[in-house]
C-alpha positions in Angstrom: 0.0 0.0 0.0 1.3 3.9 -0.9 1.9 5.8 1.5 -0.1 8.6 3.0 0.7 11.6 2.0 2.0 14.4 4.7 1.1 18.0 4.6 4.6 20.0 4.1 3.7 23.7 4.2 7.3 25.0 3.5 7.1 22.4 0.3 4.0 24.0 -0.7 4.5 27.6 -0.8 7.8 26.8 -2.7 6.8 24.4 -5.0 3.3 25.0 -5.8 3.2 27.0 -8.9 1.3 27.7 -12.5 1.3 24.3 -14.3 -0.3 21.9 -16.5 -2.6 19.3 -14.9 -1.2 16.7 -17.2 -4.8 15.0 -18.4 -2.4 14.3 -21.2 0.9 15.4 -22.4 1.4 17.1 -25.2 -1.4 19.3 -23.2 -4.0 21.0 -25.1 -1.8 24.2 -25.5 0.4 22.7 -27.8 -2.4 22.0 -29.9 -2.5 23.4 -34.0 -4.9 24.3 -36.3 -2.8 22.4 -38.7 -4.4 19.0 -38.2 -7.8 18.4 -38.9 -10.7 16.0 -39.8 -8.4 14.5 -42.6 -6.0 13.4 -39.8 -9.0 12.5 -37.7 -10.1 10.1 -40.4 -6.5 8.3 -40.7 -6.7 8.0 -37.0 -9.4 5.9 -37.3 -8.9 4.2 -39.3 -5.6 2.5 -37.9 -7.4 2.1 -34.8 -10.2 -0.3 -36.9 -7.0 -2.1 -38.4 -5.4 -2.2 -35.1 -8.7 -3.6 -33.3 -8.1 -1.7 -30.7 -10.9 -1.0 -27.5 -12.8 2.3 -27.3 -13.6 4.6 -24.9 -16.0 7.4 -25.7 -16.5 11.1 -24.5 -20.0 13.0 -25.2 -20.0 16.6 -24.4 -23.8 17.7 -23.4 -23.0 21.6 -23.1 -26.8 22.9 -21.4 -27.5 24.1 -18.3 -30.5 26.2 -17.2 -28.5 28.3 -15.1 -25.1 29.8 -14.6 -22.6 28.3 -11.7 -20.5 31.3 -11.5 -17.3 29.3 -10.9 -17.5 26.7 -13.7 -14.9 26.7 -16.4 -16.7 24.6 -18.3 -17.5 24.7 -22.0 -21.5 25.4 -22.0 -24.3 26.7 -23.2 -26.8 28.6 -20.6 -30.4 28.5 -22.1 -34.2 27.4 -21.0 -35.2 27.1 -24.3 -35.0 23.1 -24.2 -35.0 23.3 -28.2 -32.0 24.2 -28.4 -30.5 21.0 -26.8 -32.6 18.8 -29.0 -31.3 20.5 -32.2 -27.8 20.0 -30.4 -28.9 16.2 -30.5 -29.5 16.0 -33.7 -26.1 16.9 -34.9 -25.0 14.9 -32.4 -25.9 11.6 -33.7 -25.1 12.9 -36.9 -21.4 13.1 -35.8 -21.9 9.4 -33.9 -23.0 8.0 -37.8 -19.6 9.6 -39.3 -17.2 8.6 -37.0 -18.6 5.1 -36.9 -18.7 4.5 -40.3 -14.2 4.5 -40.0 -14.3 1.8 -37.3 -15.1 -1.8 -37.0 -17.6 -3.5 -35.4 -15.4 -5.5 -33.5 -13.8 -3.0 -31.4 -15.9 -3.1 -28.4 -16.7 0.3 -26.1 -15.7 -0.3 -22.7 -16.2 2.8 -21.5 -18.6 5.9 -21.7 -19.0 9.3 -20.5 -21.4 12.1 -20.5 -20.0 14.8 -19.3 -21.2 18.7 -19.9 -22.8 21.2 -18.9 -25.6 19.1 -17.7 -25.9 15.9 -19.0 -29.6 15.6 -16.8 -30.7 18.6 -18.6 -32.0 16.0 -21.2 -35.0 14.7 -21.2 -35.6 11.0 -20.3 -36.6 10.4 -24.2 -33.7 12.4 -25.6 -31.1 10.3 -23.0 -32.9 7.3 -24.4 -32.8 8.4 -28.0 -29.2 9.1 -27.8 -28.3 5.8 -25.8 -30.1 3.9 -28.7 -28.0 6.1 -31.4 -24.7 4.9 -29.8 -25.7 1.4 -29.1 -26.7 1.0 -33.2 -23.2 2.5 -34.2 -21.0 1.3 -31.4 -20.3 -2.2 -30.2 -20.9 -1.3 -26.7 -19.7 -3.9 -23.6 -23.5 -5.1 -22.3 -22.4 -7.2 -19.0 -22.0 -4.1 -16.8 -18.1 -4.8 -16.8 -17.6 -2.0 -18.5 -17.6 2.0 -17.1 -20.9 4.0 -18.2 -20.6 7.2 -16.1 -22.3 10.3 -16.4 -22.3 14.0 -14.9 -25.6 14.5 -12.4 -26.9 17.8 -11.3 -29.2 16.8 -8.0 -31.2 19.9 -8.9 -32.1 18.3 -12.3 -32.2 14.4 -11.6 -34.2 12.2 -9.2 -35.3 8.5 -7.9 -36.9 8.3 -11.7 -33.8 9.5 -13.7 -31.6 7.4 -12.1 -33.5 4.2 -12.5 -34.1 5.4 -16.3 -29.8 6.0 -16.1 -29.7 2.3 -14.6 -31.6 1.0 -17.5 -29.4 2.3 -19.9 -27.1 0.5 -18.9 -25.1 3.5 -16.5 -23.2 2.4 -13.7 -20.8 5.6 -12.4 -22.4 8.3 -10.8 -20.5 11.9 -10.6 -22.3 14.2 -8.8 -21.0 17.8 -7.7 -21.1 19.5 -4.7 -19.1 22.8 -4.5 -19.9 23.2 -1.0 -23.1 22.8 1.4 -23.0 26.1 3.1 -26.3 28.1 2.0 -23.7 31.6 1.9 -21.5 29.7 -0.5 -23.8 28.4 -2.7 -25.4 31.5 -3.2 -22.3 33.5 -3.9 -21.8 31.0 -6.8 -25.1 31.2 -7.7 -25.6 27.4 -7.2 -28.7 26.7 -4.7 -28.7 22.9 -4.2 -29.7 21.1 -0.7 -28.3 18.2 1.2 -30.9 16.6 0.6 -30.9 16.9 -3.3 -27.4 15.4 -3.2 -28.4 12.6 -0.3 -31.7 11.5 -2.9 -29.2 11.0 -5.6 -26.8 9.2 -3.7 -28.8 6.9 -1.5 -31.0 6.0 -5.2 -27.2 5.4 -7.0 -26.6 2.5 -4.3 -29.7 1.1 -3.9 -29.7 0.5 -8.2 -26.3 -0.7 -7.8 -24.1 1.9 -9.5 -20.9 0.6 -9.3 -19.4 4.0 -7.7 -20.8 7.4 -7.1 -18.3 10.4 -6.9 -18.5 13.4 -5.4 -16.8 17.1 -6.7 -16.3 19.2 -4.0 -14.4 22.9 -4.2 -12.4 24.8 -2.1 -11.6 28.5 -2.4 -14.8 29.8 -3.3 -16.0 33.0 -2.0 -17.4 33.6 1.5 -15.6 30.0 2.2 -13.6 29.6 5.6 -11.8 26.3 7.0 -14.5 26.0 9.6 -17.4 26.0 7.0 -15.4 24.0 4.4 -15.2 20.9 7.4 -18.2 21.1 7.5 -19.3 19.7 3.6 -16.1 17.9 4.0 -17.9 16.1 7.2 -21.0 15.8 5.4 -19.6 14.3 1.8 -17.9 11.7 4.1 -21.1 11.0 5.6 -22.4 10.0 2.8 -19.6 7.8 1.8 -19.2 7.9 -1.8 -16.7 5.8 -3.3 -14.4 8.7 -4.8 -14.1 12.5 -3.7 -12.3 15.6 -5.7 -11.4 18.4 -3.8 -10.8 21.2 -6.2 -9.5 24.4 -6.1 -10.7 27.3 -7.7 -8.8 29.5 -9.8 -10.8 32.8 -9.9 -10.0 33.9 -13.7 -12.3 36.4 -14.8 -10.4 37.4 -17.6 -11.1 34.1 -19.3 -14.0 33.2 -17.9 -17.1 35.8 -18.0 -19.0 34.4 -15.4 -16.4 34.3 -13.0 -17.0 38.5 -13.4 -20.3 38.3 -10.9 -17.9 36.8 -8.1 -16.8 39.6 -5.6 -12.9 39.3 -5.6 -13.4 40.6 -1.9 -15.0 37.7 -0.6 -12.5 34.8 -1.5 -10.6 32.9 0.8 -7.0 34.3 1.6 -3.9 32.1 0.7 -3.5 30.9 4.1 -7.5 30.5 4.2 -7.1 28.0 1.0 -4.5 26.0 2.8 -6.4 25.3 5.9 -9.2 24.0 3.9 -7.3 21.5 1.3 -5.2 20.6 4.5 -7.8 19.4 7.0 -9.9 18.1 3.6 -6.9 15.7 3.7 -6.6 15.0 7.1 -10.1 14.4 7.5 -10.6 12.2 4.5 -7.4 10.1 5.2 -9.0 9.8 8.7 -12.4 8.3 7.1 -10.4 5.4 5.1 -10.2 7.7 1.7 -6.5 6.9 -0.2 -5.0 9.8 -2.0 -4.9 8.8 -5.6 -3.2 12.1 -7.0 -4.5 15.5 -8.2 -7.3 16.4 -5.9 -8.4 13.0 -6.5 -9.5 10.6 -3.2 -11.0 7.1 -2.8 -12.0 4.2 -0.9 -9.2 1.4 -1.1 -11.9 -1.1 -2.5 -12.5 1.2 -5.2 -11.2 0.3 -8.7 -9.2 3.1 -9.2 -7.3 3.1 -5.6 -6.9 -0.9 -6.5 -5.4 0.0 -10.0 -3.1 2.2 -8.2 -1.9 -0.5 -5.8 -1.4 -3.0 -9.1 0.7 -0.2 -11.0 -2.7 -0.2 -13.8 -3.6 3.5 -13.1 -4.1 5.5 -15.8 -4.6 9.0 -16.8 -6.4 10.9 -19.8 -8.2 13.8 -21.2 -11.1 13.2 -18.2 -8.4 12.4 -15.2 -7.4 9.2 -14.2 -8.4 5.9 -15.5 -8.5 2.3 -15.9 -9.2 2.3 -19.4 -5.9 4.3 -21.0 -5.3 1.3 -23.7 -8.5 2.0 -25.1 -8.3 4.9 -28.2 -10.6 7.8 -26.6 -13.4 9.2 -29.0 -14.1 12.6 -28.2 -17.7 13.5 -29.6 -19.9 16.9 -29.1 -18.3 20.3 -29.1 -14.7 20.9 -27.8 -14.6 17.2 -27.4 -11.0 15.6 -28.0 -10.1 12.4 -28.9 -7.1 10.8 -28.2 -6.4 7.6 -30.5 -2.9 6.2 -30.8 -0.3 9.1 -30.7 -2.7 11.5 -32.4 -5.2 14.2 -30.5 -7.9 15.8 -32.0 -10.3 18.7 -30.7 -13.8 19.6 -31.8 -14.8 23.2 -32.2 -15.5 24.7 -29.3 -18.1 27.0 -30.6 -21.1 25.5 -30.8 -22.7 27.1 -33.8 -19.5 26.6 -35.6 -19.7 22.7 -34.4 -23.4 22.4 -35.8 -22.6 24.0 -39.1 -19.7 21.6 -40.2 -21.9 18.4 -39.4 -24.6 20.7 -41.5 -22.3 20.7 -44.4 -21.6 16.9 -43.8 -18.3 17.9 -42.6 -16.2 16.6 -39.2 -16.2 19.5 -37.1 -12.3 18.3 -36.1 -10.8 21.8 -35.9 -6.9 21.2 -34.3 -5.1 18.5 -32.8 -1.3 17.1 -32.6 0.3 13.8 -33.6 2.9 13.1 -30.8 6.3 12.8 -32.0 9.4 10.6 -30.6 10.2 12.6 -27.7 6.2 13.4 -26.9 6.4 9.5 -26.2 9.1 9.5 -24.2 8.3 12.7 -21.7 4.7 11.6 -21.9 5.7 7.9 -20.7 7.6 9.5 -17.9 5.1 11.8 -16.9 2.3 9.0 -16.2 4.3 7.5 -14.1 4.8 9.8 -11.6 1.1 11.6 -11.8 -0.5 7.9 -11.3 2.1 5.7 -9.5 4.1 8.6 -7.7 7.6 6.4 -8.7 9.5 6.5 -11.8 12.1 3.4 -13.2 14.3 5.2 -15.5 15.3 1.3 -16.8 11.8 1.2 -18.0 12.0 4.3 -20.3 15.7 3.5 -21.4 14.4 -0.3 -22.3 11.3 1.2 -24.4 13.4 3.9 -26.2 16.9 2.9 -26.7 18.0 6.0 -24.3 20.5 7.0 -21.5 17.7 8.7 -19.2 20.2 10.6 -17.3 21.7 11.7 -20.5 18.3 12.4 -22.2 16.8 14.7 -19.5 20.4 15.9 -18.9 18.4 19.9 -18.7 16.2 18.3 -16.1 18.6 16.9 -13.5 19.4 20.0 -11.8 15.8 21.0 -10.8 15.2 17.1 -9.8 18.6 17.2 -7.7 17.5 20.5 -5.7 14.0 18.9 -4.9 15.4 16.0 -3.7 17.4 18.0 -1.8 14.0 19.8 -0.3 12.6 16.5 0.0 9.9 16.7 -2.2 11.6 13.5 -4.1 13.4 10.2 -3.3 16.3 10.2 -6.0 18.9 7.6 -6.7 20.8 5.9 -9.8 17.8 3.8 -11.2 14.6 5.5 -9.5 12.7 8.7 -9.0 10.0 8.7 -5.8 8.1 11.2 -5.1 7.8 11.4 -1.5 4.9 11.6 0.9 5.8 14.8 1.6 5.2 15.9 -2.4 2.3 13.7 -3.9 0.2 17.4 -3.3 2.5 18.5 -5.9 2.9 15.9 -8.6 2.7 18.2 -11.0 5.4 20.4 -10.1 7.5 17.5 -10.4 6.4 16.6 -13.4 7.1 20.0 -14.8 10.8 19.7 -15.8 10.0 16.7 -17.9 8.0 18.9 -20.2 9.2 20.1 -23.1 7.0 22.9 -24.0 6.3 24.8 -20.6 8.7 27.9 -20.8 6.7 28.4 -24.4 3.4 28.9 -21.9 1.8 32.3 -21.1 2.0 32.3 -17.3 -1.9 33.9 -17.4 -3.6 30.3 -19.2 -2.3 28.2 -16.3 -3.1 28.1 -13.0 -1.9 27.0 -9.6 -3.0 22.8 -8.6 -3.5 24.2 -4.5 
C-alpha cells in the first residue's frame, strides 16, 4: 500500500506554482490548427486495423442556469430546443465517426460529461443511448464504465432508475460546497438533501461508484465551513471524492466576473481548507490517488493504483488508458494512438460543419518521438508517484540521465528539499510531495517555458 501523503507547508509555498494538470501530455496548448478532420479520419482508421478497445466522450454543453465558478465549456439557455437541435447533430457526428471503425472494437467505456448531461429529457437520453448502441459495439455485461455528470437539482429516484436501465453504472455528482452563503455567492442553490436523494438512489440501483466534486476557495468560504461539507460528503460515503481548487480567472472566464474578488478565501484560508480536507478524508479510510483525487481502497481506481494499472487521460485518471478515446460533441477531444484531435469549441461553428456533412475536427497534434518518451515519464509519476528510469531506457533505446540531462538540476534540488526520493535507477516522489505531482512533473515537459504564465493556473 502507498503511503499517506503528509502536509509540508514549507514544500508547498515553494513548490506550488502555475502548471499543466497533465490529463495528457502534449497538453492541449500545444495544440494546431494544422491538423484536422483529414487526420481524424487516418486516425481511425488504424485504430479499426489495429482492433483496438474504445472509450468514448460526449459533451452535453446545457445548463438552465449559470454556476459562476465553472470553467466549463457550456451553453446557458431554458429554451430546451436548443438542446434537441444540439442532439440531432450529435448523432449525426456518432453515424460519421462510426462508419471508419469496425464493429469488433468493443466500447468499454462511456461518458457524459457537460454542462448538464440531466438537462435532457428521459426520451432524448434514451434516443441518444439507442443512437450509440446502433453505431458502437458497446460492452452489455455491466463490466464496463458507463458514467455520467448528475446535477441533484435536475435528476431524481426516476432519472436514475431510467440511467440504470441504460445501462449507467458511475455516478458523478457535484457539490461545490453545502454552506447556504457559499452556494449562493456561486449562484448554485442545491440542498443536502438533493445530493443525499441521488446518492442513496445510485446505491440502492447498484451503481458501481458514485463520486463526489467538491471545491475549495470559493468565495465567503472559511476552513470551519469547508469541514463542514467535508464532514458531510464523508457522511455520505461515496466511493471517490475531488477536492478542487478554484482559480478565480475572470479574464477568461465571464461568469467568473459576478464573483466579488473581496470575498475569497485568503492564501493561508485555502491552505487550511485543502489541509484538514486531507486530514479528515485520510481519517475516514479515503486513499490519495493524486490530483485532488481521493477514494476508498476497495474502489477500482485506488486498486489500479496499488497493481501499477492506473491511468490518466483527457477526463483524469483511468482504468481504461489502452483503449483509443473518442471525443464527440463540441470541444470534445479524442485521443487515438499518438494522435489528438479537438472539436470546435463554438457551438454554432460545431453544428454548421456536421450541416455541411463535414467533421467539425478543428486542431489536434500527432505526438512525435520525444512526446512519447516525456509523456511515458510523466504518467508514471502523476498515477504511481515512482518513476524506473530502466523502463524508459528499455522502451526507447535512451541513456535517461543523459536524455533529461536539462532536467537533472531541478530534480537534484527537490530531492534535496525533499519533495523526491532520487537515486541511480529510481525517481519517488515522497509523501511529503504527492500534493505536488505536477510540479515534479514540470521539468520533464518540453514545452512549458513556451506557456503564457496567465492560461495556467496554480493545482492548490
Amino acid at each position: 500500500m502507498l503511503d499517506a501523503i503528509r502536509w509540508d507547508a514549507d514544500l508547498i509555498h515553494r513548490y506550488d506554482q502555475a502548471g499543466p494538470r497533465y490529463t495528457s501530455y502534449p497538453t492541449p496548448f500545444q495544440f494546431s490548427g494544422k491538423l484536422g478532420s483529414f487526420e481524424l479520419l487516418h486516425g481511425l482508421r488504424r485504430s479499426r486495423h489495429a482492433g483496438r478497445p474504445l472509450s468514448l466522450y460526449l459533451h452535453l454543453p446545457f445548463c438552465s442556469s449559470v454556476c459562476y465558478h465553472c470553467r466549463c465549456n457550456k451553453v446557458i439557455t431554458e429554451d430546451r430546443n436548443r438542446a434537441s437541435s444540439y442532439l440531432q447533430r450529435l448523432e449525426k457526428e456518432i453515424e460519421m465517426i462510426a462508419r471508419h471503425l469496425g464493429p469488433d472494437q468493443v466500447v468499454e467505456q462511456v461518458h457524459l460529461g457537460g454542462g448538464t448531461p440531466t438537462y435532457f429529457s428521459h426520451g432524448e437520453l434514451r434516443r441518444l443511448m439507442a443512437h450509440l448502441r446502433k453505431h458502437f459495439n458497446l460492452l452489455e455485461d455491466d463490466h464496463a464504465d458507463f458514467g455520467i455528470e448528475i446535477d441533484p437539482r435536475e435528476a431524481d429516484w426516476p432519472t436514475m432508475g431510467m440511467l440504470r436501465e441504460l445501462g449507467f453504472n458511475r455516478a458523478v455528482i457535484g457539490l461545490p460546497d453545502i454552506d447556504s452563503h457559499v452556494q449562493k455567492a456561486i449562484n448554485r442553490t442545491q440542498t443536502f438533501e438533493q445530493t443525499q436523494t441521488i446518492i442513496e438512489a445510485a446505491r440502492t440501483l447498484q451503481y458501481r461508484s458514485t463520486h463526489l466534486d467538491i471545491v475549495y476557495g470559493l468565495p465567503l468560504q472559511t476552513p470551519e465551513r469547508f469541514a463542514r461539507t467535508v464532514d458531510a460528503v464523508i457522511a455520505l460515503q461515496p466511493d471517490r471524492v475531488s477536492v478542487s481548487y478554484y482559480a478565480h480567472i475572470p479574464e477568461r472566464y465571464m461568469a467568473q466576473r459576478r464573483i466579488d474578488a473581496a470575498d475569497l478565501p485568503a492564501s493561508s484560508e485555502r491552505l487550511a481548507m485543502l489541509r484538514h480536507s486531507v486530514e479528515q478524508l485520510t481519517r475516514s479510510g479515503y486513499r490519495y490517488i493524486g490530483m485532488d483525487h481521493f477514494a476508498l481502497p476497495d474502489d477500482e481506481l485506488a486498486m489500479a493504483q496499488e497493481d501499477g494499472r492506473l491511468q490518466r487521460n483527457f477526463h483524469g485518471y483511468t482504468t481504461h488508458g489502452h483503449c483509443d478515446l473518442i471525443g464527440l460533441g463540441v470541444s470534445a477531444i479524442s485521443q487515438i494512438g499518438d494522435l489528438y484531435c479537438q472539436n470546435n469549441s463554438d457551438i454554432t461553428l460545431y453544428q454548421q460543419s456536421l450541416d455541411q456533412g463535414q467533421l467539425p475536427t478543428v486542431r489536434g497534434l500527432r505526438c512525435n518521438e520525444d512526446d512519447k518518451i516525456r509523456r511515458q515519464v510523466i504518467q508514471a509519476l502523476m498515477c504511481d508517484f515512482e518513476l524506473r528510469f530502466e523502463d524508459i531506457e528499455r522502451d526507447y533505446g535512451i541513456c535517461f540521465k543523459t536524455y533529461f540531462e536539462k532536467a537533472w538540476p531541478a530534480l537534484e534540488q527537490m530531492a534535496t528539499d525533499g519533495l523526491i526520493q532520487l537515486e541511480d535507477d529510481t525517481l519517488v516522489i515522497l509523501p511529503a510531495g504527492r500534493l505536488l505531482a505536477h510540479s515534479v512533473c514540470m521539468p520533464f515537459d518540453h514545452y512549458l517555458p513556451a506557456h503564457p504564465a496567465p492560461r495556467l493556473s496554480r493545482a492548490i
